[in-house]
N, C-alpha and C positions, 0 to 999 in steps of 0.2 A: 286647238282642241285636243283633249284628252284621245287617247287612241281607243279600240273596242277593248272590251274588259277579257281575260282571261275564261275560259270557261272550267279548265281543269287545272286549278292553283299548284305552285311548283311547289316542292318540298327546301324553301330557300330556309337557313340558318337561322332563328327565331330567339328574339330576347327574352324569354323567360321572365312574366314578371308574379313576382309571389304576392299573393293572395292566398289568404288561408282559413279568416276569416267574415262574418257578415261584415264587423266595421271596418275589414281593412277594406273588402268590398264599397262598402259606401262611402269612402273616403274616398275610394280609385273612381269612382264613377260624378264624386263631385268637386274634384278636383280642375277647376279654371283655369284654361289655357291662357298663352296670353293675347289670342284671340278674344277671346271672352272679357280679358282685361281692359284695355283696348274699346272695346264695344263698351265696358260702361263705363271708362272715363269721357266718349264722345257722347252720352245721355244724362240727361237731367231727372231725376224724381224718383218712386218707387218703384218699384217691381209689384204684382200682382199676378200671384198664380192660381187660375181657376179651374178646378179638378185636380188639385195636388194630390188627394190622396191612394191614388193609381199606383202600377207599378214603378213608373218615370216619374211622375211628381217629386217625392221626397226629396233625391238625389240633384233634379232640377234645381229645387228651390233651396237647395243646400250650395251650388255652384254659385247660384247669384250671390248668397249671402258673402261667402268666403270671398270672391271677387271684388265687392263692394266692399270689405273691408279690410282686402289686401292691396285698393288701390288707395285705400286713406277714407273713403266715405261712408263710415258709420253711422252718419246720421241716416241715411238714407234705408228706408223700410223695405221688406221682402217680406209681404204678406201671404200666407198658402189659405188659398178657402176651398174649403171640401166638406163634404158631409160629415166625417170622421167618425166614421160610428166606432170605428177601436180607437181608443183614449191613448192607447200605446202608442198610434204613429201620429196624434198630436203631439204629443209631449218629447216624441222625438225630433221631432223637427223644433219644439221650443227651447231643446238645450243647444242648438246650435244657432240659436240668434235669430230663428224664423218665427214671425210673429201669425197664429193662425188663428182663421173663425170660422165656425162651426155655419154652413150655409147649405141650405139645399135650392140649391142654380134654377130649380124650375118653379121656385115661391119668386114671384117677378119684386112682389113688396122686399121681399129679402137682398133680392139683387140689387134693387136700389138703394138700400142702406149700407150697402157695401163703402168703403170708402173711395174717394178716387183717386185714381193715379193712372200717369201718363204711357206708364208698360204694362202689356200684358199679355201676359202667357197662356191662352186659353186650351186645356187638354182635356175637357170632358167628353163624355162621349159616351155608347154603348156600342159592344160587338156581340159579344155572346150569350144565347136566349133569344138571338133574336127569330130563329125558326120558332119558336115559342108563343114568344111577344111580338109579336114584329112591329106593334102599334108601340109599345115603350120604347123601342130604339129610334124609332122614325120621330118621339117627342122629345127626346134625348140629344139626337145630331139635328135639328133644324129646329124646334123650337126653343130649347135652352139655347143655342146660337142668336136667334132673334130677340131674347132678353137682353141676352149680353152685348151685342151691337147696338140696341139702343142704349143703353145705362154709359158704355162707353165710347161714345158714338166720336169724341173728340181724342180718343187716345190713340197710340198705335197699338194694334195688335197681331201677334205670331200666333195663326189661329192651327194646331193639329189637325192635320188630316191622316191621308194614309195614300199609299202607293194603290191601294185595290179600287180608286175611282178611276180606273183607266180597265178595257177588256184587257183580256190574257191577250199575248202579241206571239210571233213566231220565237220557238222556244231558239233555234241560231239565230235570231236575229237582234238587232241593237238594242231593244228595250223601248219601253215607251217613256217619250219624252214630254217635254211637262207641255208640248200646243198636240198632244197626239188626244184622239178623241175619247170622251168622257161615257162609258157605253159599256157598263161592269155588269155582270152576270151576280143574280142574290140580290136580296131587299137592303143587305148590313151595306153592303155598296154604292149601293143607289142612295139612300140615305146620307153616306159621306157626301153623296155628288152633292147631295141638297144641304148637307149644312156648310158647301163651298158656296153655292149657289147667294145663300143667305146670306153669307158672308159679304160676297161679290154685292148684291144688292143695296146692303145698308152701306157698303164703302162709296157705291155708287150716288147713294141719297144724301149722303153725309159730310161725302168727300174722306171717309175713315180710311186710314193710309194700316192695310193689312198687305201680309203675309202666307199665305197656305202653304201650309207644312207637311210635305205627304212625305210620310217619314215610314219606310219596311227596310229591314224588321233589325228594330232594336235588340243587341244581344247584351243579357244580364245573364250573369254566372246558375241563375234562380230562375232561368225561364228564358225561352226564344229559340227560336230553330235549334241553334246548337245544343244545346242542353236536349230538346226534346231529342234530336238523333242521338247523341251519346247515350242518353238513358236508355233509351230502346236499344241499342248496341250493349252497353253494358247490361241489360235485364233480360235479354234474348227474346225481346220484343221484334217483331217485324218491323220493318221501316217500309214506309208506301214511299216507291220514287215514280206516282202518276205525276206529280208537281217535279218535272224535269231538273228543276232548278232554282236558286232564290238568290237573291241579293242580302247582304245582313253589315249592320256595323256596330259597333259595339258603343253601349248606351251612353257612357260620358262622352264621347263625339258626337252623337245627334246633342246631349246634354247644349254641348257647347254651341255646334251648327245654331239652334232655335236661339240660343241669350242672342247671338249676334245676327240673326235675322233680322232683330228688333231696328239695329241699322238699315235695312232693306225693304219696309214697308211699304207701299204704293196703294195709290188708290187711281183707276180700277186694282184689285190685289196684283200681287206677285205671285206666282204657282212657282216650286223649287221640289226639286225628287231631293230627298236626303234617304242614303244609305251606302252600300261601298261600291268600287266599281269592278271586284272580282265576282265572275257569276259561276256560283256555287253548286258545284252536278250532286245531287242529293246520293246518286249513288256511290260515285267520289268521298263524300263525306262518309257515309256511313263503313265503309272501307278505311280509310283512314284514323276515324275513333276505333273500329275492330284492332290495328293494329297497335292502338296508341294502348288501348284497353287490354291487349289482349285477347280479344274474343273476336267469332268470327259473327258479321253481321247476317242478320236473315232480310232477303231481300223479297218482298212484294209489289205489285205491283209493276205497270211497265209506263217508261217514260211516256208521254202525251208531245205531240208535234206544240202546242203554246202552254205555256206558264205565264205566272206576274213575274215580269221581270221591268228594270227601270236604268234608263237612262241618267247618271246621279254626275253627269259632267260637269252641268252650269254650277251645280253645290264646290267639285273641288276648283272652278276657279275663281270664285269666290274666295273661299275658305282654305282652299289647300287639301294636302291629301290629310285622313283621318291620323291622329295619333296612334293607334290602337292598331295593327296589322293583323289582318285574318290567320295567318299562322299562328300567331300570337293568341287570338280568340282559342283559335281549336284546342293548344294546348294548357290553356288554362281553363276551360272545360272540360278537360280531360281530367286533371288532374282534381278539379273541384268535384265532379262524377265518382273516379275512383273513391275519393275521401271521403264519401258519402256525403258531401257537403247538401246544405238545405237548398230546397226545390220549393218552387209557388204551389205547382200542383197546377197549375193553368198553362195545357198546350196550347201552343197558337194556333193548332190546326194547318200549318201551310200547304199540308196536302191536299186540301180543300179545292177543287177543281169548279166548283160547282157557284159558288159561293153562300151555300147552307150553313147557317152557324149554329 
């Protein structure tokens, strides 16, 4: 077994890797391990990615591509279906050999004219709005799941989830692991619980050999914890450290972790934490972009005794440890922040104690 995670990361020697811009970004993030390789020379058939057009979709379904046809098997299809309402991240994904259609997940006629295939990657979902909506997110994460379970009742599938279907656990303590109880504070929450739930059910009725993929928090140079501290550090934004702490790994390793989940499907499912095993002092962070940045951070707010935190051991022995090292993160969101490099505009909110989105 992996040992407890670090809570205050060292300052160890860090390989620099240059990114400077969007596509060398989306090359680094869909770039196929040979974990990944590996995984789909042991699988037969297409790929099928539903809800690609998110923040992790593209990059996703850009990994499979290049895999598939750096181990020789071109024929073999890498479908992204999404709503696509910007034409610009269809057509990006079509110059790189991803073939996509235009579907909205909760038309069930639609679903079933989908084509089939044996893998699938399922990342739809809703989080934010849902203090709003709360009824669009709860149709979102459990009934667009229950489409998709049936239509692909014979495939495998590596269904997303998220680390926040578990309560906040003691912020020294090991993290919740994937039999720890399912008992999340917020409706965005509890609705994950219910589109595992659905998940779990149809594998049940079906025998459907899934996956649940509770994956926090993906870090893209454009959005994810890191990014939101550095901005707030470089903008002389306050940072709230009530969220003690977080875990994060950097998005083309969850990228890679999910293709090769695809080998690990089970039915009743599999539960897996994917993210890293350094646990991340929010205060810590924001001190460390202040010096990276130069500027001194503003701190609010006071630690809370529990956070979401996640036990992501069974993930590295599995898979091994992440490519991508958190030292490595920080200072390439530093440098991406400096340069004023592009931002989604979408915080993740991880200070969110409450679970109100």
């Amino acid at each position: 077994m992996i040992g407890l995670p670090r809570i205050f990361p060292s300052h160890e020697p860090i390989s620099m890797l240059s990114i400077h811009t969007i596509e060398e970004l989306d090359d680094a993030l869909s770039r196929p391990t040979l974990g990944v390789l590996n995984t789909l020379r042991s699988l037969t058939g297409d790929v099928l990615v539903l809800g690609a057009g998110g923040k992790m979709g593209p990059t996703l379904a850009r990994m499979v591509r290049r895999g598939l046809d750096e181990i020789g098997h071109k024929q073999r299809r890498v479908i992204a279906v999404s709503r696509f309402s910007s034409a610009t991240a269809a057509s990006g994904l079509q110059q790189h050999g991803v073939e996509t259609i235009s579907c909205d997940l909760m038309d069930r006629a639609a679903v079933l004219a989908l084509p089939d295939s044996p893998n699938i990657l399922f990342m739809a979902g809703q989080k934010f709005g849902t203090s709003d909506s709360p009824e669009l997110t709860w149709v979102m994460n459990t009934v667009v799941p229950a489409i998709v379970a049936e239509r692909y009742s014979k495939s495998r599938i590596v269904a997303f989830s998220t680390g926040c279907v578990y309560s906040l656990v003691a912020a020294d303590g090991p993290g919740a692991g994937e039999d720890s109880m399912l008992n999340p504070p917020g409706e965005y929450a509890n609705s994950c619980v219910g589109r595992e739930r659905v998940f779990t059910h149809f594998s049940k009725q079906y025998g459907t050999q899934v996956l649940l993929f509770r994956l926090c928090y993906a870090i893209d140079l454009r959005y994810g914890v890191l990014c939101d501290v550095a901005t707030k550090v470089a903008t002389g934004k306050p940072v709230d450290v009530s969220m003690d702490a977080v875990n994060v790994i950097w998005q083309g390793d969850a990228n890679a972790r999910a293709i090769q989940c695809l080998a690990h499907t089970a039915s009743p499912p599999l539960a897996l934490n994917v993210t890293g095993l350094d646990r991340v002092s929010i205060r810590w962070l924001a001190h460390r972009f202040g010096e990276l940045l130069e500027r001194e951070p503003l701190i609010t707010g006071k630690e809370g005794d529990t956070a979401w935190l996640w036990d992501a051991s069974c993930s590295y022995e599995l898979f091994g440890p992440p490519s991508v090292t958190l030292d490595e993160m920080i200072a390439i969101t530093s440098d991406w922040v400096r340069r004023d490099g592009a931002v989604l505009g979408k915080p993740t909110h991880f200070e969110t104690t409450d679970g109100r989105y």
